[in-house]
C-alpha positions as CSV (number, residue, x, y, z in Angstrom):
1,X,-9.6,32.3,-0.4
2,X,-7.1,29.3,-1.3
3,X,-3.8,30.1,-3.3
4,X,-4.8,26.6,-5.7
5,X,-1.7,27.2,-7.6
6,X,-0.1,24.1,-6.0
7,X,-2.7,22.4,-6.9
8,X,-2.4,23.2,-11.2
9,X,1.1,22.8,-11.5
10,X,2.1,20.5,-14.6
11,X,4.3,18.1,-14.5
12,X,6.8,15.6,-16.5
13,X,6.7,12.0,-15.7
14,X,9.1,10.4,-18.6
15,X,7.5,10.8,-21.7
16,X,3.8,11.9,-19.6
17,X,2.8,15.6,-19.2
18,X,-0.1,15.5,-16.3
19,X,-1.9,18.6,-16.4
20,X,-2.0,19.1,-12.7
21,X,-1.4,17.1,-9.4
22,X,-6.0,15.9,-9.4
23,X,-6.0,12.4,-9.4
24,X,-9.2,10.7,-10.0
25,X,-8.0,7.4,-7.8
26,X,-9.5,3.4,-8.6
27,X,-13.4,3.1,-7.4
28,X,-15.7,0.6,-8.7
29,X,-19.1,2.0,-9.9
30,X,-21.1,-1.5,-11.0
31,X,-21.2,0.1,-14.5
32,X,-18.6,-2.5,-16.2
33,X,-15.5,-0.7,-17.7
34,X,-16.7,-1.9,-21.3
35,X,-20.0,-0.6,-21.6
36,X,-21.9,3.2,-22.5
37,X,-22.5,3.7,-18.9
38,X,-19.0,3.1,-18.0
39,X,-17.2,4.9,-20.7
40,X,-19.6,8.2,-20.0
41,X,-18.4,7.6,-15.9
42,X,-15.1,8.3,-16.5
43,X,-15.2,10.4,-19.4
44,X,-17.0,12.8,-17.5
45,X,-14.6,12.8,-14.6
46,X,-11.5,13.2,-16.9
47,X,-13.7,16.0,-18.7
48,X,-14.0,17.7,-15.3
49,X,-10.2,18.8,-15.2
50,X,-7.9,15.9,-13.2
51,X,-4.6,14.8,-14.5
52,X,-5.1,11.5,-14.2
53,X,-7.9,9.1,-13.8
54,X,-7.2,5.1,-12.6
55,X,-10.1,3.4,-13.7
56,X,-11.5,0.7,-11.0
57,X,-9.6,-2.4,-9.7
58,X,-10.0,-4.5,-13.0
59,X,-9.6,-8.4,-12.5
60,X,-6.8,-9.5,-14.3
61,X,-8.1,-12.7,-15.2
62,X,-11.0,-11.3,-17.0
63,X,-8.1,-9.9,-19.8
64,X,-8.9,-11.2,-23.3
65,X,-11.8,-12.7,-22.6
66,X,-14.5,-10.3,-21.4
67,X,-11.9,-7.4,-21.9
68,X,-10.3,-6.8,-25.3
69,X,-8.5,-4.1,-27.0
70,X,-11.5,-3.1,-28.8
71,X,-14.1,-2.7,-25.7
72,X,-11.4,-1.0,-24.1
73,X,-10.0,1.7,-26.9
74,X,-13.9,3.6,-26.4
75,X,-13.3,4.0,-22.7
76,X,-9.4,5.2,-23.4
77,X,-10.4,7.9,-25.8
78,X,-12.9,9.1,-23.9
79,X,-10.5,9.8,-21.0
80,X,-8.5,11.5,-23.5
81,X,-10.6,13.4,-25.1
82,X,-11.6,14.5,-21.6
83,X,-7.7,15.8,-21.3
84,X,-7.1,13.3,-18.5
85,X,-3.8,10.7,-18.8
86,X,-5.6,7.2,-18.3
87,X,-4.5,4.1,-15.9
88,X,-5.7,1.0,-14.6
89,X,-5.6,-0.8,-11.7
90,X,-5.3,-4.2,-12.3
91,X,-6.5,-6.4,-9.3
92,X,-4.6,-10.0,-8.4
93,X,-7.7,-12.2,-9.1
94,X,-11.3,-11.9,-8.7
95,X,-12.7,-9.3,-6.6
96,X,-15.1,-10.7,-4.0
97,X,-13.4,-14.1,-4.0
98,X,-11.5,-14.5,-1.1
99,X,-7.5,-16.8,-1.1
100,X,-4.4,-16.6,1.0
101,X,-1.1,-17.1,-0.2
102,X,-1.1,-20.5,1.9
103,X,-3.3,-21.7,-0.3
104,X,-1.8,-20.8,-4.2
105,X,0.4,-23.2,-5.5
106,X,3.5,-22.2,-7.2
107,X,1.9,-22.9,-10.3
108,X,-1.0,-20.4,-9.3
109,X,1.6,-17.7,-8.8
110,X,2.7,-18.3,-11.6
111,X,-0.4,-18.3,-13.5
112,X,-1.4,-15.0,-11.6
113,X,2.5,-13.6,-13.2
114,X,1.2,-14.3,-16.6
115,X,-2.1,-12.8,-16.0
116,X,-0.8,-9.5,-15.3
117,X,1.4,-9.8,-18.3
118,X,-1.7,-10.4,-20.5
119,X,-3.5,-7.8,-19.1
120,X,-0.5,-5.2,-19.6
121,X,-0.4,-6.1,-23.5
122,X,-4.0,-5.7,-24.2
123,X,-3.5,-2.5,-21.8
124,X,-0.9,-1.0,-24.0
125,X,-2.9,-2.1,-27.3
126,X,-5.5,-0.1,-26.1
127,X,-3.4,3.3,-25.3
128,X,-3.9,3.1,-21.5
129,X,-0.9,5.7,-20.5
130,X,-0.4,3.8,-17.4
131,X,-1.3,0.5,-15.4
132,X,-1.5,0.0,-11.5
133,X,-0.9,-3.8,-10.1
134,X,-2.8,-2.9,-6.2
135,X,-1.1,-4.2,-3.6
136,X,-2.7,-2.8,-1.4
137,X,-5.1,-2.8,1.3
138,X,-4.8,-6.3,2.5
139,X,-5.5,-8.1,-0.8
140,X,-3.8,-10.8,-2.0
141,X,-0.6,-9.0,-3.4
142,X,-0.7,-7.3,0.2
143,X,-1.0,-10.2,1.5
144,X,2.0,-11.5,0.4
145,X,3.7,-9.2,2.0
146,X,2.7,-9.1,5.5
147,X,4.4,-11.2,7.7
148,X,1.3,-12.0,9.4
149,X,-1.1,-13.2,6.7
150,X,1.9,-14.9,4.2
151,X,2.7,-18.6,6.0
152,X,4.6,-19.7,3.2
153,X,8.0,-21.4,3.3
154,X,9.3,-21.6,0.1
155,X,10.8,-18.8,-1.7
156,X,7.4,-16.8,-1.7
157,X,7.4,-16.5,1.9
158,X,9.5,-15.9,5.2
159,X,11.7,-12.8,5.3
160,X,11.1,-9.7,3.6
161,X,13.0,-11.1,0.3
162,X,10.4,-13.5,-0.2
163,X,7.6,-11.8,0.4
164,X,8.4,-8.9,-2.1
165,X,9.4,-11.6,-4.7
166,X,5.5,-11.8,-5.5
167,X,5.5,-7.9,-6.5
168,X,8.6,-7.8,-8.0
169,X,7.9,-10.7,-10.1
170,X,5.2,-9.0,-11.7
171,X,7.0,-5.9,-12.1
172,X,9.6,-7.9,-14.6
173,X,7.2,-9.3,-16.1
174,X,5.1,-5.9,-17.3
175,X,7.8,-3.8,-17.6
176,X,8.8,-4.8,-20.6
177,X,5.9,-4.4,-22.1
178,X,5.1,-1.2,-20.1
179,X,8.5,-0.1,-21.9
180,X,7.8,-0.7,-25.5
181,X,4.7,1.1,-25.5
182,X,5.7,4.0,-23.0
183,X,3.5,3.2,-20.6
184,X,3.7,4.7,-16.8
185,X,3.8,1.7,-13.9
186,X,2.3,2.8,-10.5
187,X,2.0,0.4,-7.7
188,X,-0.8,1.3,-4.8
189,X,0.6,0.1,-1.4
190,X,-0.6,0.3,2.2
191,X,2.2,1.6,4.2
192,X,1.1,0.3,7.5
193,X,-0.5,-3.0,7.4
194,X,-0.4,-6.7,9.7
195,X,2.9,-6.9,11.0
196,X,4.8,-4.3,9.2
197,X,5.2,-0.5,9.2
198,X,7.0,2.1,7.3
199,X,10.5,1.1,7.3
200,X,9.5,-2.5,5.8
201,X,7.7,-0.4,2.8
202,X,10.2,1.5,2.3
203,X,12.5,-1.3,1.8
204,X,9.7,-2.6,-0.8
205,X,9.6,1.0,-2.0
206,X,12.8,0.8,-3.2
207,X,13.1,-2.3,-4.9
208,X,9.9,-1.4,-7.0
209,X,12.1,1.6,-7.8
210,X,15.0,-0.6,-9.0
211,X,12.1,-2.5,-11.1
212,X,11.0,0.6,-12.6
213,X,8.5,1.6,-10.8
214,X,7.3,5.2,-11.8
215,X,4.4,6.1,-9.7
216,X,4.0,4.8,-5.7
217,X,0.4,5.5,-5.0
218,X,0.2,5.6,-1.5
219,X,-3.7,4.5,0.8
220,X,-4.2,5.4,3.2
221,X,-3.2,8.8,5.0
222,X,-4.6,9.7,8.1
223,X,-7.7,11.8,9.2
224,X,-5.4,14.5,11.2
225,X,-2.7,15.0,9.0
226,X,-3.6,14.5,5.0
227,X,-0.6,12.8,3.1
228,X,1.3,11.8,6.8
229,X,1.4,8.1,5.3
230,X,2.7,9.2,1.9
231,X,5.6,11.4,3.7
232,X,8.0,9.4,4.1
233,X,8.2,7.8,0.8
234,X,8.8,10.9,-0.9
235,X,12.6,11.0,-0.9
236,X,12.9,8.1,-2.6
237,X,13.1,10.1,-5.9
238,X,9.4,9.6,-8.0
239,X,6.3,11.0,-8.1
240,X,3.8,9.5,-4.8
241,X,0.0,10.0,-4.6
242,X,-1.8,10.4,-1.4
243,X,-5.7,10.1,-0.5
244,X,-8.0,10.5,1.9
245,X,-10.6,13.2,2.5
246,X,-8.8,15.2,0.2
247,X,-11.9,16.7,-1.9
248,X,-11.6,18.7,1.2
249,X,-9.4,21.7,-0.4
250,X,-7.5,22.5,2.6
251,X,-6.0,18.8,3.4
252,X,-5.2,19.2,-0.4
253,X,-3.2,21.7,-0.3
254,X,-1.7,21.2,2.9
255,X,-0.6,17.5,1.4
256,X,1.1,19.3,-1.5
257,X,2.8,22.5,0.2
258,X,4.1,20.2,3.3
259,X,5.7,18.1,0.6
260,X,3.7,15.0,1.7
261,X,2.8,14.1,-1.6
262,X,3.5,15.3,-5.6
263,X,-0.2,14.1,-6.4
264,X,-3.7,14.1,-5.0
265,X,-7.0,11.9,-5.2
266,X,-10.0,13.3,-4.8
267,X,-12.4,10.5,-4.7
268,X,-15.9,10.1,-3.2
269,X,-15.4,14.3,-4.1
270,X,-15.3,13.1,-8.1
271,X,-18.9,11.0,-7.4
272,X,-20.4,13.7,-5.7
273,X,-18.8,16.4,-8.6
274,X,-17.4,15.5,-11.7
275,X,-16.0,19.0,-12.7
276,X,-14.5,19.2,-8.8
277,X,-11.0,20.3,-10.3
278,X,-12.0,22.7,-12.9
279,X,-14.5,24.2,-10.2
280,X,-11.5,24.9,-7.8
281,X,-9.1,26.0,-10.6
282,X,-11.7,28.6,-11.9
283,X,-12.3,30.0,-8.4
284,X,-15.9,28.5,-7.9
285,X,-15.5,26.2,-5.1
286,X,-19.1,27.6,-3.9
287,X,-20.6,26.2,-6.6
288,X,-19.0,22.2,-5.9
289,X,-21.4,20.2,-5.0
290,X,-19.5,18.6,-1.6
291,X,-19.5,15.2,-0.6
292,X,-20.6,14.5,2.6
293,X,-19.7,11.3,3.7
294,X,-22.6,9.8,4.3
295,X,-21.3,6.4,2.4
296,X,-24.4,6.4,0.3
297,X,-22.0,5.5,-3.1
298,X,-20.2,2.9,-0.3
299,X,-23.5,1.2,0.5
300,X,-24.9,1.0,-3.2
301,X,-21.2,-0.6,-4.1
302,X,-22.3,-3.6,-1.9
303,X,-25.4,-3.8,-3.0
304,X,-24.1,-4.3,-6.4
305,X,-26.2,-1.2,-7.6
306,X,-24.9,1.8,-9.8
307,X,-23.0,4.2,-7.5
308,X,-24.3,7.0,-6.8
309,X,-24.6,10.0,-4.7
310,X,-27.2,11.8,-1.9
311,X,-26.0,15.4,-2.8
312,X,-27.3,14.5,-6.6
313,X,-30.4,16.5,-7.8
């Protein structure tokens, strides 16, 4: 038997009480965010016991037009009335459509700025507790950042400075907004990516900090060592989130009692098992019905088909 009490310890994050440390972290299902499939999605998952859920990478651009305050409030109080706190990410474009920074124009930045700030307001007018800009996992905001993939010469480009100003740009610009409705900012970063390592994320750690940055969520960790990636980032001072194979309860609670993280996603875990947190918390882990990686949900994400799961009945 697991002590689990690491695992259902609530805490404060300014004015946000999260239940426990269970993430539910972003992963597109092909139901749509605004529709009856997509609202019962995550309202089951935030009805199965985690803190948090971050609904899918969301394209900013699509704010206002096929996304509104009012399609969005049904799948907000659903997460809330499943206890959960609810986020978004909020993804720098279109997903699926490939551009490099080489090829934006300053007035595409620009445009992309006021996108997110769009997004945040309708966000915040639709009680989201939280919203997540990803910059990671070498998408365009990630990009940015790597010396390797951002050629740029002007100020969007060249040494570190410039190839934060991206990320830091749209931290002004939603922070505001994120202020005057209490709303929680996270910012989902790969640590390690082309042509920079830890030390170079930390530096872009800190400055989101400065921003006001709440929430550093933190992908990938490593097989061997759950939350190694996430480690290092947790002296700077907030709350980080690490993920990988962490349904596994072990590398769960080994990522919390090493201190390598304050929260953990449980992902493909939550498609296999919606009620994965309230399982473990009430002692009836024999009764979860385990993922077991055999990419089934992965492979009906490309074929554009509802995700699913081989361990369903």
């Amino acid at each position: 038997m697991y002590d689990v009490t690491p695992l259902f310890k609530p805490i404060q994050v300014k004015n946000k009480t999260f239940r426990n440390r269970i993430v539910m972290p972003p992963m597109v299902i092909n139901r749509g965010i605004n529709t009856p499939e997509g609202y019962q999605w995550y309202g089951q998952r935030a009805s199965g016991g985690v803190a948090l859920v971050i609904v899918e990478a969301t394209n900013v651009i699509e704010f206002g037009s096929e996304l509104t305050v009012e399609n969005l409030k049904p799948l907000v109080e659903g997460i809330h009335d499943g206890g959960a706190l609810s986020t978004i990410q909020l993804f720098p474009g279109v997903r699926g459509q490939s551009i490099s920074p080489t090829q934006m124009t300053n007035q595409d930045i620009q445009k992309l700025i006021d996108n997110y700030r769009i997004a945040a307001q309708i966000c915040a007018d639709a009680g989201f507790d939280g919203i997540e800009p990803h910059g990671a996992h070498g998408y365009l905001l990630n990009q940015f950042f790597s010396p390797v993939q951002n050629q740029r010469t002007d100020e969007y480009g060249g040494d570190i400075e410039g190839r934060m100003r991206l990320a830091l740009s749209i931290m002004n610009a939603i922070r505001p907004i994120s202020d005057s409705n209490e709303m929680l900012i996270l910012y989902r970063h790969t640590p390690v990516g082309e042509g920079y390592g830890i030390e170079e994320s930390l530096i872009l750690a800190e400055k989101l900090i400065e921003a006001g940055l709440d929430i550093l969520d933190i992908s990938p960790s490593s097989m061997p060592n759950p939350g190694d990636h996430s480690a290092p980032f947790m002296k700077l001072g907030i709350p980080i989130i690490a993920v990988n194979e962490l349904h596994h309860l072990e590398r769960a609670l080994e990522a919390l009692n090493e201190n390598r993280a304050t929260f953990v996603a449980v992902g493909r875990g939550l498609i296999a098992d919606p009620d994965w947190a309230n399982k473990v918390r009430e002692g009836k882990t024999g009764d979860i019905v385990e993922c077991i990686s055999c990419n089934e949900c992965f492979e009906d994400l490309g074929e554009g088909k509802f995700v699913g799961c081989s361990q369903w009945d």
